[in-house]
N, CA, C and O atoms as CSV, one atom per row, in Angstrom:
chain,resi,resn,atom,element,x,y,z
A,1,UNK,N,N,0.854,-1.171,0.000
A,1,UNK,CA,C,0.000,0.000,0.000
A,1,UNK,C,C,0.900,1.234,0.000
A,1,UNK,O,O,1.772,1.698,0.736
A,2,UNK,N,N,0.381,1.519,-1.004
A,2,UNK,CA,C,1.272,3.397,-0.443
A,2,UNK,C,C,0.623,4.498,0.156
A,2,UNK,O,O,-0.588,4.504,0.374
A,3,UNK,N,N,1.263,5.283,0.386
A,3,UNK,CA,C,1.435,6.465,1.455
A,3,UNK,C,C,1.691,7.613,0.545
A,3,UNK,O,O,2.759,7.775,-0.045
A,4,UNK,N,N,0.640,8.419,0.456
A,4,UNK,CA,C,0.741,9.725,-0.003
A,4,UNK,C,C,0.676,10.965,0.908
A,4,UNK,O,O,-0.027,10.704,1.884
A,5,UNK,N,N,1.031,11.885,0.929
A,5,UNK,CA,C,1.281,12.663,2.001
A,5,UNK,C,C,1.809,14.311,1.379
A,5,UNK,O,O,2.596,14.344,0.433
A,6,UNK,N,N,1.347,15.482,1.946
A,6,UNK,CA,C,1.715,16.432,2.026
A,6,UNK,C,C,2.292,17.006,3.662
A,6,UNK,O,O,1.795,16.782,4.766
A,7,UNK,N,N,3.675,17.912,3.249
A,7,UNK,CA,C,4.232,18.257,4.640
A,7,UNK,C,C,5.111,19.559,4.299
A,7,UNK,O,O,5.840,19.806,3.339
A,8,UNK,N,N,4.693,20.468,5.705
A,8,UNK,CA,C,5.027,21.935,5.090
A,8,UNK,C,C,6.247,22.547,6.395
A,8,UNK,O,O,6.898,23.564,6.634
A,9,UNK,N,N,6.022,21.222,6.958
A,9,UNK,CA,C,7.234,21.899,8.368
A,9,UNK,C,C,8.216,20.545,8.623
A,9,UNK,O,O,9.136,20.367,9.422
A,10,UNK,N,N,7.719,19.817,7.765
A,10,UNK,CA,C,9.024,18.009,7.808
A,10,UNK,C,C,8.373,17.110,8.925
A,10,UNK,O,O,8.934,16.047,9.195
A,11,UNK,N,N,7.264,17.458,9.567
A,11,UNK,CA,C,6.693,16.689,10.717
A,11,UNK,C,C,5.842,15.405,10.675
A,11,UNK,O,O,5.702,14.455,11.446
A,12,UNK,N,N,5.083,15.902,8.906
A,12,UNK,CA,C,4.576,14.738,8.247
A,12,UNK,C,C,5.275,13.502,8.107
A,12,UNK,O,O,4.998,12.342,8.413
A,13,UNK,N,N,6.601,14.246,7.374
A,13,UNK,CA,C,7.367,13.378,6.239
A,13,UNK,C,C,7.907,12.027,7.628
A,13,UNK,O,O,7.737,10.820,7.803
A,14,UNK,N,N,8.738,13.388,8.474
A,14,UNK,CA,C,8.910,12.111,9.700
A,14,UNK,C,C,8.474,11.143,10.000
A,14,UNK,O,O,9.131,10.140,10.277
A,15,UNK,N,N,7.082,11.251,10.011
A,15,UNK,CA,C,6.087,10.612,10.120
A,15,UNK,C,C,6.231,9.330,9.924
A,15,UNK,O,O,6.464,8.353,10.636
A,16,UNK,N,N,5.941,9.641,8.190
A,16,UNK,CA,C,5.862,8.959,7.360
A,16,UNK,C,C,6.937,7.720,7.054
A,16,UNK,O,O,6.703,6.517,6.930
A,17,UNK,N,N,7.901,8.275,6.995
A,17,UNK,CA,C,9.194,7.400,6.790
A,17,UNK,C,C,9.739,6.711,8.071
A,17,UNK,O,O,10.859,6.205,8.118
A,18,UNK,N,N,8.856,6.731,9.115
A,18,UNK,CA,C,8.642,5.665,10.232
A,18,UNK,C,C,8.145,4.281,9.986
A,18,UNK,O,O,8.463,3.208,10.498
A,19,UNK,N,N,7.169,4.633,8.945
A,19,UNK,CA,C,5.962,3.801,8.550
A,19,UNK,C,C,7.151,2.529,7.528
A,19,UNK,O,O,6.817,1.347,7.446
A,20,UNK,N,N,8.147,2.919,7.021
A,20,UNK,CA,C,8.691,2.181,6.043
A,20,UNK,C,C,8.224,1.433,5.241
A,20,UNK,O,O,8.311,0.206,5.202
A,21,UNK,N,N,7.561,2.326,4.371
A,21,UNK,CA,C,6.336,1.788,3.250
A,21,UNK,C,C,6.730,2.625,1.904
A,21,UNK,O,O,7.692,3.392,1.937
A,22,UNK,N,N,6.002,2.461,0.789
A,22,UNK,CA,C,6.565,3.033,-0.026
A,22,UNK,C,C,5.436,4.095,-0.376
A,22,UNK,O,O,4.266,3.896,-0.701
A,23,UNK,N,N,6.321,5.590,-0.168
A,23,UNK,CA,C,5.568,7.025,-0.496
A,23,UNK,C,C,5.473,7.730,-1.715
A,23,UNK,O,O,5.814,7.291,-2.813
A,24,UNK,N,N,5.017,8.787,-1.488
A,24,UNK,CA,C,4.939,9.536,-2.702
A,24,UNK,C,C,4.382,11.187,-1.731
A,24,UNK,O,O,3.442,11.454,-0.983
A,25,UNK,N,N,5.555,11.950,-2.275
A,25,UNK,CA,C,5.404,12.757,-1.434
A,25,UNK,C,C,4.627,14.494,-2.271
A,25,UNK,O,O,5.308,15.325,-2.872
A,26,UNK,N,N,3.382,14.565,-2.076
A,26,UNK,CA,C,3.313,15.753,-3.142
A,26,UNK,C,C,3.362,17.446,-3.245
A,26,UNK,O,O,3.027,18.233,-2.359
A,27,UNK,N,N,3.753,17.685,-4.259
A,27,UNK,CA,C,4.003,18.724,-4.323
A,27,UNK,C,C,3.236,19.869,-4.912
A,27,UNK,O,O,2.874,19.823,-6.088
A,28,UNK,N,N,2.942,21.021,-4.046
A,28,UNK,CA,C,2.513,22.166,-4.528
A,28,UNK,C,C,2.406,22.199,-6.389
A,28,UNK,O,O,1.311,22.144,-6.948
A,29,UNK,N,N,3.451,22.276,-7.003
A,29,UNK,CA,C,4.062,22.342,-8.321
A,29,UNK,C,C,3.237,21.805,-9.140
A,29,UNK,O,O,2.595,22.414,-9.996
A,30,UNK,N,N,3.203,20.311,-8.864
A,30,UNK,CA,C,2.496,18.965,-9.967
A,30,UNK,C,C,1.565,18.462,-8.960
A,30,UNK,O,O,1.438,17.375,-9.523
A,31,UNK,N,N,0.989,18.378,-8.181
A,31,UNK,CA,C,0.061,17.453,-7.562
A,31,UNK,C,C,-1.082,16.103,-8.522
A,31,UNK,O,O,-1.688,15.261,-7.859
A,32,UNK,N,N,-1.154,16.128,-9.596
A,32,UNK,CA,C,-1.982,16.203,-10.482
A,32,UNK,C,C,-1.393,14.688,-11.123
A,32,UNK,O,O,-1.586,14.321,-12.282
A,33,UNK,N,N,-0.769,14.054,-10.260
A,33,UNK,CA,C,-0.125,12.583,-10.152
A,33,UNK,C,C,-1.445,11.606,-10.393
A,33,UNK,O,O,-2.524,11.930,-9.896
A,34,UNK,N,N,-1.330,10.590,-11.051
A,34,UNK,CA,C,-2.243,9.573,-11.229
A,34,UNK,C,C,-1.442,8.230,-10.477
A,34,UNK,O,O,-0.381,7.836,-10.961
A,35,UNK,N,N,-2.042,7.554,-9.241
A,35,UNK,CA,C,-1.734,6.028,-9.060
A,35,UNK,C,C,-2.988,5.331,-8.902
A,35,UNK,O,O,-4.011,5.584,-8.267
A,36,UNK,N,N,-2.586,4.268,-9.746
A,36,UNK,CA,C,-3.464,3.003,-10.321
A,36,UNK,C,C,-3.553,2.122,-9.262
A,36,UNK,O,O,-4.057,1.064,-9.636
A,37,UNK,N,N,-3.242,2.134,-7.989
A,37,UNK,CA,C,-3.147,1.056,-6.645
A,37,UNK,C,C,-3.633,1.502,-5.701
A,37,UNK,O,O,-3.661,2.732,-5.721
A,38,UNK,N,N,-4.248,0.830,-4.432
A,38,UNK,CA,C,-4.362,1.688,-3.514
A,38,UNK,C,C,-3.498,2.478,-2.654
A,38,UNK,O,O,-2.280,2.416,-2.825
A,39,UNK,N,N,-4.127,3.409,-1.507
A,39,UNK,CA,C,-3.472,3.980,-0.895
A,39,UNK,C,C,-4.253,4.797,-0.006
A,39,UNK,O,O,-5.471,4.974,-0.045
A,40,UNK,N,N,-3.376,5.297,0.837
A,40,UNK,CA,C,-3.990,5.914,2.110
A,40,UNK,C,C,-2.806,7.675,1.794
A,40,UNK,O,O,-1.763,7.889,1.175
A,41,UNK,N,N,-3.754,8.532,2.625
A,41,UNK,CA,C,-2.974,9.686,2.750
A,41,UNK,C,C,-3.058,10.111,4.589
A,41,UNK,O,O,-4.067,10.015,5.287
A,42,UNK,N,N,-1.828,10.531,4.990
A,42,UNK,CA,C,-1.414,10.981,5.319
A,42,UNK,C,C,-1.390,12.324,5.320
A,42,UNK,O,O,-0.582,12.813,4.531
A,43,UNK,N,N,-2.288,13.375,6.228
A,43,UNK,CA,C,-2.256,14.954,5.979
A,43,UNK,C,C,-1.984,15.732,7.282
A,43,UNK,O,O,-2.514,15.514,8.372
A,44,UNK,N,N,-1.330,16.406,7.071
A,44,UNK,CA,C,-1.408,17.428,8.231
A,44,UNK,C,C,-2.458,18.209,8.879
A,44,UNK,O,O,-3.485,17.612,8.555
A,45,UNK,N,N,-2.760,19.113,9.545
A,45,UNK,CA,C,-3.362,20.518,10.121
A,45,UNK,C,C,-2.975,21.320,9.328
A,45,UNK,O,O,-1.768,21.547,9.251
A,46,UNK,N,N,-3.970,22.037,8.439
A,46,UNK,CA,C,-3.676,23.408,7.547
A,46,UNK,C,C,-4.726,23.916,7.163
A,46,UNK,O,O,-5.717,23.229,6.917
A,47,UNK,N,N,-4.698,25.340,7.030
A,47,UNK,CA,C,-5.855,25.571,6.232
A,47,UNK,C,C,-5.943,25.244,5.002
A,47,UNK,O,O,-4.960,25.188,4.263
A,48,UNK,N,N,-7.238,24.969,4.606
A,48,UNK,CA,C,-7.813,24.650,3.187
A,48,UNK,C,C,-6.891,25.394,2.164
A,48,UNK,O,O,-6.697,24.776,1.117
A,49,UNK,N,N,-6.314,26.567,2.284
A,49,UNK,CA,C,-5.484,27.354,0.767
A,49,UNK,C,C,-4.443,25.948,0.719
A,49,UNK,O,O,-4.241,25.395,-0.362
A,50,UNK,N,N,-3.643,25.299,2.334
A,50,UNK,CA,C,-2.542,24.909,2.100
A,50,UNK,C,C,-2.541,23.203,1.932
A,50,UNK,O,O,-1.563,22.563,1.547
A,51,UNK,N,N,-3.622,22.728,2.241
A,51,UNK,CA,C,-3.553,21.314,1.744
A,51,UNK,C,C,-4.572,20.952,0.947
A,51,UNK,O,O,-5.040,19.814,0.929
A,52,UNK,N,N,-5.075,22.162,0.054
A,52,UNK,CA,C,-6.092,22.162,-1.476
A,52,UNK,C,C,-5.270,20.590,-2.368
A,52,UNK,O,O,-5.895,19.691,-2.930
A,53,UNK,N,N,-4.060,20.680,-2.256
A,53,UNK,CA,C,-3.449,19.693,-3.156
A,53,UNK,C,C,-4.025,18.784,-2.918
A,53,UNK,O,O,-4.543,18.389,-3.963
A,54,UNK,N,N,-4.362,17.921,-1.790
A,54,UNK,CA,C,-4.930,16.427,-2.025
A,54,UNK,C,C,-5.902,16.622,-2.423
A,54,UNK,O,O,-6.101,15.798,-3.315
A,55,UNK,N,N,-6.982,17.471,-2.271
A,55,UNK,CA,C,-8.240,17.051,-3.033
A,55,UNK,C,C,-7.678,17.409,-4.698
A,55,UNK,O,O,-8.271,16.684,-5.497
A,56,UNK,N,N,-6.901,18.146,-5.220
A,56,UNK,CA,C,-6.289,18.417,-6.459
A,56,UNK,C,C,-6.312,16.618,-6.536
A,56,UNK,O,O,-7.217,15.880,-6.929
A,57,UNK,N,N,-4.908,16.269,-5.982
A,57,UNK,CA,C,-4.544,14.850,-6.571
A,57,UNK,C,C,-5.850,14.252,-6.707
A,57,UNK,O,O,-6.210,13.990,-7.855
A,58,UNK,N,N,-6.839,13.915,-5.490
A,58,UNK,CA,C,-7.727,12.942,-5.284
A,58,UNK,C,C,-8.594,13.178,-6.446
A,58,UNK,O,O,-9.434,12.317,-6.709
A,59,UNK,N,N,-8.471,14.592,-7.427
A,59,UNK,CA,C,-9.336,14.370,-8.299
A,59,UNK,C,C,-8.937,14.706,-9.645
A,59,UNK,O,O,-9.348,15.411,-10.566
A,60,UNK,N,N,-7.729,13.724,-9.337
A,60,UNK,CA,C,-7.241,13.302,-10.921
A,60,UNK,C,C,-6.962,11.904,-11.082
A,60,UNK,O,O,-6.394,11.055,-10.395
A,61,UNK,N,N,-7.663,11.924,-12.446
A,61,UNK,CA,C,-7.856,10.608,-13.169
A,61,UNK,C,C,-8.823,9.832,-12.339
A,61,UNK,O,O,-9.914,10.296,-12.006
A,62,UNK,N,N,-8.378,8.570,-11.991
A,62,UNK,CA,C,-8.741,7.584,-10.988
A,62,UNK,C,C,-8.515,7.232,-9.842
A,62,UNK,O,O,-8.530,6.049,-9.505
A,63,UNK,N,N,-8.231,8.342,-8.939
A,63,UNK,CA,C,-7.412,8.276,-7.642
A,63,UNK,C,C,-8.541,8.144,-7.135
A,63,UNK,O,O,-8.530,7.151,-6.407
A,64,UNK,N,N,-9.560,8.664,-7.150
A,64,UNK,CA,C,-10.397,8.973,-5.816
A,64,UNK,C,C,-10.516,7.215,-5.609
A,64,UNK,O,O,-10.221,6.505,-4.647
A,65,UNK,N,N,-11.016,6.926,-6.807
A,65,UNK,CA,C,-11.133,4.833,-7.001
A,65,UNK,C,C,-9.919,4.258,-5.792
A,65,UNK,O,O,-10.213,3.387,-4.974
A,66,UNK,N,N,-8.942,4.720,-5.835
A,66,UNK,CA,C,-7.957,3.894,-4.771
A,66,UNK,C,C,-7.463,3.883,-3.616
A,66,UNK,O,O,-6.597,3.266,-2.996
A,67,UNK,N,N,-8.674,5.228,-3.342
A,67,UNK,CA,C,-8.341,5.873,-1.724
A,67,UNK,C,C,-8.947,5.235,-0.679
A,67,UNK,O,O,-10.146,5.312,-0.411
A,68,UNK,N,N,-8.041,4.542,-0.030
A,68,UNK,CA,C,-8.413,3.465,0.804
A,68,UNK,C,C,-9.111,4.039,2.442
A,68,UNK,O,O,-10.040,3.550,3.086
A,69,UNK,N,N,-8.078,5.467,2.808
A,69,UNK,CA,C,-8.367,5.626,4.010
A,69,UNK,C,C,-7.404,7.010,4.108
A,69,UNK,O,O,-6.532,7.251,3.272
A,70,UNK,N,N,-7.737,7.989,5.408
A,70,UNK,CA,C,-6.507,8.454,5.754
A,70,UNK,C,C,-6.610,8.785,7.493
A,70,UNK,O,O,-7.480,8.505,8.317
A,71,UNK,N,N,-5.199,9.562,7.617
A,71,UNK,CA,C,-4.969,9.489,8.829
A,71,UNK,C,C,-4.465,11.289,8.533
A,71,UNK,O,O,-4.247,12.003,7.554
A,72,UNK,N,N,-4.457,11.456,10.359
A,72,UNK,CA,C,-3.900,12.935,10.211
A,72,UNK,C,C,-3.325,13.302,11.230
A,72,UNK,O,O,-3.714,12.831,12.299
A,73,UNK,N,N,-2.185,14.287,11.211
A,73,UNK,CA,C,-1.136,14.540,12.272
A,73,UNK,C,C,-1.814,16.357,12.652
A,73,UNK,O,O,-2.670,17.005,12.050
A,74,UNK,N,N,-1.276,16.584,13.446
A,74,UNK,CA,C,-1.724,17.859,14.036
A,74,UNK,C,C,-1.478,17.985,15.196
A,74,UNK,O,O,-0.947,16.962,15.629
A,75,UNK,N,N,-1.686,19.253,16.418
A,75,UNK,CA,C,-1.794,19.697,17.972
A,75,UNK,C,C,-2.733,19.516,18.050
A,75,UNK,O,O,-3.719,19.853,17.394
A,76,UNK,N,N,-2.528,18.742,19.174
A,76,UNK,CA,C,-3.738,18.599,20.573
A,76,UNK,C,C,-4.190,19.739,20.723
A,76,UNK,O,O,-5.334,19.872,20.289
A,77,UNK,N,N,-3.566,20.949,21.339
A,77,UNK,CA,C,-3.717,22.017,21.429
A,77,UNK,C,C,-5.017,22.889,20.601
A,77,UNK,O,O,-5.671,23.822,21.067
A,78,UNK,N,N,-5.167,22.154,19.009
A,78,UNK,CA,C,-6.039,22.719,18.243
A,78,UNK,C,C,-7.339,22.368,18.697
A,78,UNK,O,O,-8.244,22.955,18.104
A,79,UNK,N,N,-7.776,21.343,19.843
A,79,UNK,CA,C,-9.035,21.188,20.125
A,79,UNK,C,C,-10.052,20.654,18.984
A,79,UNK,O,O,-9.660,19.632,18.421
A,80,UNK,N,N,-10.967,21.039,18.664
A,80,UNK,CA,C,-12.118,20.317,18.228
A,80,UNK,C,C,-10.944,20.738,16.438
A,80,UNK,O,O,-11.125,20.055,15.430
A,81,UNK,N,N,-10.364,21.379,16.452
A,81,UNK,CA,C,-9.822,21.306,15.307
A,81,UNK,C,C,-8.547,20.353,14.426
A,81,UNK,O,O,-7.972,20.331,13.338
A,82,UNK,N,N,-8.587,19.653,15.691
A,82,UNK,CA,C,-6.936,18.946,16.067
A,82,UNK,C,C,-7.567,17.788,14.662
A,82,UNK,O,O,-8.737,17.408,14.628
A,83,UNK,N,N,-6.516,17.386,13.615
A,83,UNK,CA,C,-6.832,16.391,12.405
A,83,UNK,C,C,-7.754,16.878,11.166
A,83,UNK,O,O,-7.898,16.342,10.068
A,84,UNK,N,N,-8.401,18.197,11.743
A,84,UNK,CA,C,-9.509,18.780,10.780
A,84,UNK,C,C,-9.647,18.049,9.476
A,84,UNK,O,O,-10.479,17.279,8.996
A,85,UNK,N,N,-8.317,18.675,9.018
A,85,UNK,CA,C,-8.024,18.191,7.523
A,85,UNK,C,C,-8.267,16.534,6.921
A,85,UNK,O,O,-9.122,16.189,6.105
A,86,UNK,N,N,-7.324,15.733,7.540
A,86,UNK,CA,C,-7.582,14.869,7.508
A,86,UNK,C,C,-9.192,14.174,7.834
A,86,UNK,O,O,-9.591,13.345,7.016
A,87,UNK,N,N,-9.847,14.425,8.700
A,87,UNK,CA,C,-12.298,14.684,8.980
A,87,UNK,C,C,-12.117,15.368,7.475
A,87,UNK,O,O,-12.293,14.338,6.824
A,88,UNK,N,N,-12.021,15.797,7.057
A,88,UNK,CA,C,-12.484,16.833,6.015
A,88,UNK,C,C,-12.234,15.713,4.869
A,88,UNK,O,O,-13.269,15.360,4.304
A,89,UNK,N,N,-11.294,15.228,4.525
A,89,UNK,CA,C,-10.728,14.515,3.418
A,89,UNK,C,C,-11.917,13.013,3.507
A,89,UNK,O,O,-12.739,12.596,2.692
A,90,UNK,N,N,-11.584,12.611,4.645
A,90,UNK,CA,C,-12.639,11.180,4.929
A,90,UNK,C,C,-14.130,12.091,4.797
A,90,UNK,O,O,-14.650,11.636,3.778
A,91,UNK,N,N,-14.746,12.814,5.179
A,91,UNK,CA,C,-15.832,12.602,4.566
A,91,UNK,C,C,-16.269,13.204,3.070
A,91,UNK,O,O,-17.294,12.905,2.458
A,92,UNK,N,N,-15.447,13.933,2.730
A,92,UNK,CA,C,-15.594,14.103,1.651
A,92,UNK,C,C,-15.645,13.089,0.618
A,92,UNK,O,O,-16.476,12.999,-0.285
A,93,UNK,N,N,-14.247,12.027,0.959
A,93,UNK,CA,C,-14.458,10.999,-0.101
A,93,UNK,C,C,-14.947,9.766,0.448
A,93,UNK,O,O,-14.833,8.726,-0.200
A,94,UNK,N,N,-15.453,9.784,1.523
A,94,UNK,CA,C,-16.413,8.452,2.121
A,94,UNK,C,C,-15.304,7.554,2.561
A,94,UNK,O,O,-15.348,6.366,2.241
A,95,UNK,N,N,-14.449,7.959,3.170
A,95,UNK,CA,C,-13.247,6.502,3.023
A,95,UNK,C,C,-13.114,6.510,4.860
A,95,UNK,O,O,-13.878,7.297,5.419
A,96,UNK,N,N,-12.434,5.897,5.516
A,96,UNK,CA,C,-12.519,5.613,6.811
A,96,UNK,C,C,-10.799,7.258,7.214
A,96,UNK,O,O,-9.801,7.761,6.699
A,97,UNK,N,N,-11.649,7.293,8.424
A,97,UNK,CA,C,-10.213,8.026,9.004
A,97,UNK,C,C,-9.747,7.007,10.307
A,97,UNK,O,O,-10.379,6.691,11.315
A,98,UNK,N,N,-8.391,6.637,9.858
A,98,UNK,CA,C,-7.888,5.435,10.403
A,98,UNK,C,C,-6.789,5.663,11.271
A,98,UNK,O,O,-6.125,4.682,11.606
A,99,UNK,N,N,-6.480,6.800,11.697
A,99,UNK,CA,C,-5.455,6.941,12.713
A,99,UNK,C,C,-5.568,8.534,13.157
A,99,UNK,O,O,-6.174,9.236,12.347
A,100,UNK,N,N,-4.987,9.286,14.516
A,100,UNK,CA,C,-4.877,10.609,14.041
A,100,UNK,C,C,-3.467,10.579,15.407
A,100,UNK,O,O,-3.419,9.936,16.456
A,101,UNK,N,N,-2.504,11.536,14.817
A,101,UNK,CA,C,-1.458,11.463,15.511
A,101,UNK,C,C,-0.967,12.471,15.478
A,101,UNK,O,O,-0.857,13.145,14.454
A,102,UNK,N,N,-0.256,13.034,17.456
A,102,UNK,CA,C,0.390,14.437,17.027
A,102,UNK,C,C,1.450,14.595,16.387
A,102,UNK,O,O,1.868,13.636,15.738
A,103,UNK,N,N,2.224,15.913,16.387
A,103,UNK,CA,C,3.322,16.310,15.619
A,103,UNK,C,C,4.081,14.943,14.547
A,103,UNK,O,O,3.748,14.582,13.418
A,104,UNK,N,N,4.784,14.620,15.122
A,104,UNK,CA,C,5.849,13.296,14.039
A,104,UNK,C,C,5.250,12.052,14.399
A,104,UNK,O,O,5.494,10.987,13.833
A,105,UNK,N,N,4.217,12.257,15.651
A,105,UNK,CA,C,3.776,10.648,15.975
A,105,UNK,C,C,4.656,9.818,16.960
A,105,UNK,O,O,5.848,10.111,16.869
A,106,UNK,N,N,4.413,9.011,17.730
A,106,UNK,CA,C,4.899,8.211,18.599
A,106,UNK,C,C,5.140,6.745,17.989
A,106,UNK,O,O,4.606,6.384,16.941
A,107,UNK,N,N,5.937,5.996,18.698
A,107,UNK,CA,C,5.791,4.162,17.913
A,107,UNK,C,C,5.026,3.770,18.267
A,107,UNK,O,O,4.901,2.592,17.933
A,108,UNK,N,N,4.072,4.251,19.049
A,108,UNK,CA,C,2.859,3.524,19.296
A,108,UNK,C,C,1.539,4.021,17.979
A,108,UNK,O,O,0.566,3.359,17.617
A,109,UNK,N,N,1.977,5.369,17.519
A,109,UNK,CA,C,1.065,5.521,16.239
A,109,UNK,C,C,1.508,5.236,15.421
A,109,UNK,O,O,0.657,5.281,14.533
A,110,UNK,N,N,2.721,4.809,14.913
A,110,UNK,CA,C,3.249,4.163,13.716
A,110,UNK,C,C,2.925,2.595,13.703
A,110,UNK,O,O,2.795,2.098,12.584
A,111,UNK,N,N,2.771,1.716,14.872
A,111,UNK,CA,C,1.947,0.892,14.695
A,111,UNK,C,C,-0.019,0.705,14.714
A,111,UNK,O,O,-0.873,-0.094,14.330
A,112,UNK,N,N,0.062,1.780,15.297
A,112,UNK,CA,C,-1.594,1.920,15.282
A,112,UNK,C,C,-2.050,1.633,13.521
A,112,UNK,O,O,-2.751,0.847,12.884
A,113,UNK,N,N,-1.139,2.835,13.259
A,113,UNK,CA,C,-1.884,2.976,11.539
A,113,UNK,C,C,-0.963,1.483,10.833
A,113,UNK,O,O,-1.581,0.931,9.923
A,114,UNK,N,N,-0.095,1.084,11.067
A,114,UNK,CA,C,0.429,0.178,10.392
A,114,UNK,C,C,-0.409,-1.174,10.369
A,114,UNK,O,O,-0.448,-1.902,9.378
A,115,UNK,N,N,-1.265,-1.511,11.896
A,115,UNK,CA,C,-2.165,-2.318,11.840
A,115,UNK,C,C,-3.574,-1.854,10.889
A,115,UNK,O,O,-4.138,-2.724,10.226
A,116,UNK,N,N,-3.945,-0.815,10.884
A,116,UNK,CA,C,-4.949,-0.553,9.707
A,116,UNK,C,C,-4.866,-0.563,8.621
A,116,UNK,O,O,-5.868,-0.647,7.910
A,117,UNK,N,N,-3.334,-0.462,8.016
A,117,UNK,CA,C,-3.314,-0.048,6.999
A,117,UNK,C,C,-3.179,-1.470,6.740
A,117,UNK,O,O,-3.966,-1.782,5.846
A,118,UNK,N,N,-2.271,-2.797,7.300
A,118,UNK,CA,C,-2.287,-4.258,6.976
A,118,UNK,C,C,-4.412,-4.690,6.729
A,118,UNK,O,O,-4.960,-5.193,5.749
A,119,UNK,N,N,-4.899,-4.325,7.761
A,119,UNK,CA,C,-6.293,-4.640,7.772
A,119,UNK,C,C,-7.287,-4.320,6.176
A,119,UNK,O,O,-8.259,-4.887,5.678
A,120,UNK,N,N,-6.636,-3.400,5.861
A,120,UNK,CA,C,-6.991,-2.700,4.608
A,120,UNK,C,C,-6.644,-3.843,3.959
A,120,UNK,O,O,-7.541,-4.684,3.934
A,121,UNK,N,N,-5.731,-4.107,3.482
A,121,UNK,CA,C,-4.499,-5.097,2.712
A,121,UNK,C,C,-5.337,-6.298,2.711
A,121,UNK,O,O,-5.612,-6.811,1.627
A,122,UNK,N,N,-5.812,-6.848,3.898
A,122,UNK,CA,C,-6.073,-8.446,4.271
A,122,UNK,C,C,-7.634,-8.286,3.369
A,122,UNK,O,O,-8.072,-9.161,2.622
A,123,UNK,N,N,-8.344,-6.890,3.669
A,123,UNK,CA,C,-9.427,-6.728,2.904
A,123,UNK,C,C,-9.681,-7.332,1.620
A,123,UNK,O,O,-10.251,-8.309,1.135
A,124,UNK,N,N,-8.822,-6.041,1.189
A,124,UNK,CA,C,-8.895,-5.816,-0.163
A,124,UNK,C,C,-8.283,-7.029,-1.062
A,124,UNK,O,O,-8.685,-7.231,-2.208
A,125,UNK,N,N,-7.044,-7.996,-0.296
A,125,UNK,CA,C,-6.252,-9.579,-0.456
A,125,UNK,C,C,-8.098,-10.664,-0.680
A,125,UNK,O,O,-8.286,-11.322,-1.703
A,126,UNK,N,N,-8.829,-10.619,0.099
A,126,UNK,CA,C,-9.872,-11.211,0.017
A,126,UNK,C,C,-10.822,-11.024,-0.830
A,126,UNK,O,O,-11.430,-11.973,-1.324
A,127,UNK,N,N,-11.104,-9.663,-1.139
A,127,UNK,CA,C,-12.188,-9.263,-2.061
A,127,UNK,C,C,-11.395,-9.508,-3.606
A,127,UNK,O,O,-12.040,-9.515,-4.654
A,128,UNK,N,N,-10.244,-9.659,-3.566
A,128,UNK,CA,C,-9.378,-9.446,-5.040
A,128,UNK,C,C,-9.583,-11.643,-5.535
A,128,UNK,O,O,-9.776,-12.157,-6.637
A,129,UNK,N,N,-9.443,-12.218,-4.337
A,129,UNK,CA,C,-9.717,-13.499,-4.441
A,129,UNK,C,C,-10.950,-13.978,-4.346
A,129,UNK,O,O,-11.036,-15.206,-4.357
A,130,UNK,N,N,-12.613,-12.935,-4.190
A,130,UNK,CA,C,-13.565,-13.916,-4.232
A,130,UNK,C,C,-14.423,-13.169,-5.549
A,130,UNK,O,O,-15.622,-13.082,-5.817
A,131,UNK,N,N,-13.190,-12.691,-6.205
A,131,UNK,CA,C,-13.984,-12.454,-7.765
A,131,UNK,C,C,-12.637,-12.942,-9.023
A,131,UNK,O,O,-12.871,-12.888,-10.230
């Protein structure tokens, strides 16, 4: 499964490359990337001007088709706002929000989401074998 992700202070990326999975990290510039597999994103706390890109990506080509789930990093501190982005992304595209973790995340959230994201896997391993 891959890991797509936007990060504007390196707190994501940290994150991310805990996870030791294979990413794709996007950019302001090109966002407008097409992958044919599934995947989960990974988003920060930002306002809407600054993480517009995933819904950009999510709505090119056939992505929205492979968006399995996401998760989101952010401050506690933000209160009822803490992951926003990431609530915002899951219901927009109906997909589960499967982890939410502060700043770079702890090893206890790098396995949290690592068990969801396998659960996804075992899913989607089953539904790919009963057709």
């Amino acid at each position: 499964m891959k890991i797509v992700y936007i990060t504007l202070t390196g707190q994501t990326r940290k994150f991310v490359n805990k996870l030791d999975m294979e990413t794709i990290e996007l950019s302001p510039v090109d966002p407008f990337i097409e992958i044919n597999e599934p995947f989960i994103i990974v988003a920060p706390t930002y306002e809407k001007e600054a993480t517009e890109i995933l819904w950009e990506f999510l709505d090119t080509g056939e992505n929205r088709r492979y968006f399995k789930g996401v998760a989101g990093g952010g401050n506690r501190n933000f209160n009822e706002l803490f992951v926003f982005t990431a609530k915002d992304l899951a219901e927009d595209y109906d997909v589960p929000m499967l982890h939410a973790f502060e700043f770079q995340g702890s090893p206890r959230d790098v396995e949290a989401l690592k068990e969801k994201i396998d659960a996804i896997e075992e899913t989607l391993s089953e539904e790919e074998n009963n057709n």
